[in-house]
KOLBATI-708734 format. One record per residue (C-alpha): residue in one letter; x, y, z. Coordinates in Angstrom, 3 decimals. Each point is the difference from the previous one (the first is absolute). Layout:
BEGIN
- A,X,Y,Z
...
This chain:
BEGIN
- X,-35.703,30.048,7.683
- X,3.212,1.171,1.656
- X,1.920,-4.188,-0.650
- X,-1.815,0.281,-3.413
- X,2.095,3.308,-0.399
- X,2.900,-1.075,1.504
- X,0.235,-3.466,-2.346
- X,-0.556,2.400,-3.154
- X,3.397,2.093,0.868
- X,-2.593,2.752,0.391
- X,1.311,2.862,2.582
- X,-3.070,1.740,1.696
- X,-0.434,2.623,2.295
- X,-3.017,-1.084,1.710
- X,-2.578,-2.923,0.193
- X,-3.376,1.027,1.486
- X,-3.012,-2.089,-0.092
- X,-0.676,-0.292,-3.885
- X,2.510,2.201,-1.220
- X,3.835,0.273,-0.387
- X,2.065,2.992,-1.001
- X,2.912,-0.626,-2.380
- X,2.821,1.899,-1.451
- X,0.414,-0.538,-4.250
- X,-0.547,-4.232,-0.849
- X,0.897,-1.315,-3.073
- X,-2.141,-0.790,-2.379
- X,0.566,-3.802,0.714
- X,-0.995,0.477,3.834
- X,-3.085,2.290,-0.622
- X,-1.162,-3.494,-2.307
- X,1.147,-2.149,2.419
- X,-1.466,1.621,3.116
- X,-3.347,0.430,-2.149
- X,-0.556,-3.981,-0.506
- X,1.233,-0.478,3.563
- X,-2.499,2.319,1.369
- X,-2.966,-1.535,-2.503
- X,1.270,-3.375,1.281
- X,-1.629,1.339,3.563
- X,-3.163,2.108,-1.081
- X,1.960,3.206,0.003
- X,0.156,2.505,-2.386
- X,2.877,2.102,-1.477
- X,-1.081,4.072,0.092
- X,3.376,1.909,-0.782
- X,-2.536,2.869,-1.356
- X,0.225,2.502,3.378
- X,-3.582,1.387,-1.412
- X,-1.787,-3.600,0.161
- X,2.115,-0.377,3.539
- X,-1.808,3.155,1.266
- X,-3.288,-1.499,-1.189
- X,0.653,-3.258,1.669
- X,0.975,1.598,2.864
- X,-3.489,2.491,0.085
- X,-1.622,-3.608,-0.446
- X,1.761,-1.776,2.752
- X,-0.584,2.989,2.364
- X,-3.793,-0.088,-0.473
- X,0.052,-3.888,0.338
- X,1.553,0.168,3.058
- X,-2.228,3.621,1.242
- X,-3.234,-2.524,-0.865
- X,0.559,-3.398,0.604
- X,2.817,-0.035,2.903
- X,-0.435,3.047,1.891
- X,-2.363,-0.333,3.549
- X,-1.546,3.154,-1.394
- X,0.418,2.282,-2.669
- X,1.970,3.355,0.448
- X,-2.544,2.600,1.331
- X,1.884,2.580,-2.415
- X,-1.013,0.514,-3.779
- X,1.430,-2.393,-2.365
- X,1.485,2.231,-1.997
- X,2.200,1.275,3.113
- X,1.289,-3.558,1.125
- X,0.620,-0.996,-3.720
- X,2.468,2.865,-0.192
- X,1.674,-0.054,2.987
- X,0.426,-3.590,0.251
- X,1.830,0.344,-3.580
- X,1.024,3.317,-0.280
- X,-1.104,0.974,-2.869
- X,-3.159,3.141,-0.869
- X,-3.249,-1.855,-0.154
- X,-0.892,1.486,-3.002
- X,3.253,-1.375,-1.909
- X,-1.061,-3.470,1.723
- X,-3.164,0.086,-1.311
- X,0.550,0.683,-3.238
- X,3.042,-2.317,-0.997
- X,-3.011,-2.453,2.115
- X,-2.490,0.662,-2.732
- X,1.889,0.518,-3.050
- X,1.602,-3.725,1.130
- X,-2.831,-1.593,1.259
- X,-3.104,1.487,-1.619
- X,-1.341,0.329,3.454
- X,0.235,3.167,2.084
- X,1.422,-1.279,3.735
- X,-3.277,0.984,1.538
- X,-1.995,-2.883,-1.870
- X,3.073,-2.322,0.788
- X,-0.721,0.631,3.780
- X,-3.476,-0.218,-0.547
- X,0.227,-3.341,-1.606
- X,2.445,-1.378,3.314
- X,-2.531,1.220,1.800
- X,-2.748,-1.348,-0.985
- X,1.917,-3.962,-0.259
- X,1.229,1.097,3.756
- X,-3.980,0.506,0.710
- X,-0.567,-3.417,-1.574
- X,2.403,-2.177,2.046
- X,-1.093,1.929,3.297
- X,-3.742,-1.000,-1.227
- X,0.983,-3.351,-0.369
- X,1.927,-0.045,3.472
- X,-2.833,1.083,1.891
- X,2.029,1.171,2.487
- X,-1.373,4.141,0.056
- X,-3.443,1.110,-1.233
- X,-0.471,2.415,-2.933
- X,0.041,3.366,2.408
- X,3.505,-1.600,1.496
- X,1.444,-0.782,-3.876
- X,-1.271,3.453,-1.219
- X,2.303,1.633,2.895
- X,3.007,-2.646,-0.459
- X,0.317,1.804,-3.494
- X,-1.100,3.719,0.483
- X,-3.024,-0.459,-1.775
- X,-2.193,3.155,1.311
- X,-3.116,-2.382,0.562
- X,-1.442,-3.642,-1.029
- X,-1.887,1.962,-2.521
- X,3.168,1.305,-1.693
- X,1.587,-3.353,0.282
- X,-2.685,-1.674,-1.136
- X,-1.069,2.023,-3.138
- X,3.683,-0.437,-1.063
- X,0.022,-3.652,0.525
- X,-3.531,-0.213,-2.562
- X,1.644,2.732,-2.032
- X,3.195,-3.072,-0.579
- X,-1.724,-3.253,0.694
- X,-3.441,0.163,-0.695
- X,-1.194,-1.114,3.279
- X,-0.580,1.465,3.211
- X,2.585,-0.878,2.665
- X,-3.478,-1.621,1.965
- X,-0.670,-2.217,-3.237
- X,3.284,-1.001,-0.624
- X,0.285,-0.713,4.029
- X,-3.197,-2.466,-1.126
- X,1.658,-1.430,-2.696
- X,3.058,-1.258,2.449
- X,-2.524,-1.481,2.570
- X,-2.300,-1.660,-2.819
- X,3.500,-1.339,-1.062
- X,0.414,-1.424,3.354
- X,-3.028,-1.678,0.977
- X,-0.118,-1.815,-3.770
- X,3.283,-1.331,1.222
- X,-1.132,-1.225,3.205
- X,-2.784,-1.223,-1.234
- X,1.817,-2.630,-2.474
């Protein structure tokens, strides 16, 4: 992003991973930078609202999916303080945005991040309910039915069926 800036005549003030902050661009450079950037998958957001939002989004991503476990503190604490903003602003430029409150956006991570560990079958259910602070299987479970349909056990039996047609063929 920083040689795409640089080529554009574009003077910045810092490039972090997947975002760049720029003093006043001309209407002819915010165009140019757009099609550049949707030439590589990227998208424009000069709105600092939808920014925010991205960056609530990219914080629970990264909570979910990347992190060896999840923080052990309530997600409403380490939303705020990793952004610095209330919570309660947060969550409701989140919902009036999104449609979604950030609880059922977590939820949702969670419940793909229980999917892929399923289909790893590295850590049984008791080990994947404690990876993501569920309170129990039980918990963890009923929420998985409650956004899938299936039990975590069936949809574990779905993935081996899955496997044994294939290595059957």
């Amino acid at each position: 992003m920083r040689s795409e800036l640089e080529k554009l005549g574009i003077v910045h003030k810092a490039v972090e991973l997947g975002e760049a902050e720029v003093d006043g661009i001309t209407d002819e450079q915010y165009e140019r930078l757009s099609a550049a950037l949707l030439g590589s998958g990227l998208e424009l957001i000069d709105n600092k609202r939808a920014m925010l939002i991205e960056r609530i989004k990219g914080l629970i991503v990264e909570m979910v999916h990347y992190e060896d476990e999840l923080p052990r503190t309530k997600n409403s604490g380490y939303i705020s303080g990793k952004l610095h903003y209330d919570y309660t602003y947060l969550s409701n430029l989140f919902s009036e945005a999104t449609g979604s409150t950030i609880e059922q956006f977590i939820i949702m991570h969670k419940i793909e991040r229980v999917k892929e560990l399923i289909i790893y079958d590295e850590l049984n259910l008791t080990e994947i309910a404690s990876k993501l602070n569920y309170s129990s299987v039980s918990h963890l479970s009923n929420q998985f039915k409650k956004i899938t349909g299936l039990t975590p056990s069936f949809f574990k039996s779905l993935k081996n069926n899955r496997r044994n047609t294939l290595e059957n063929m």
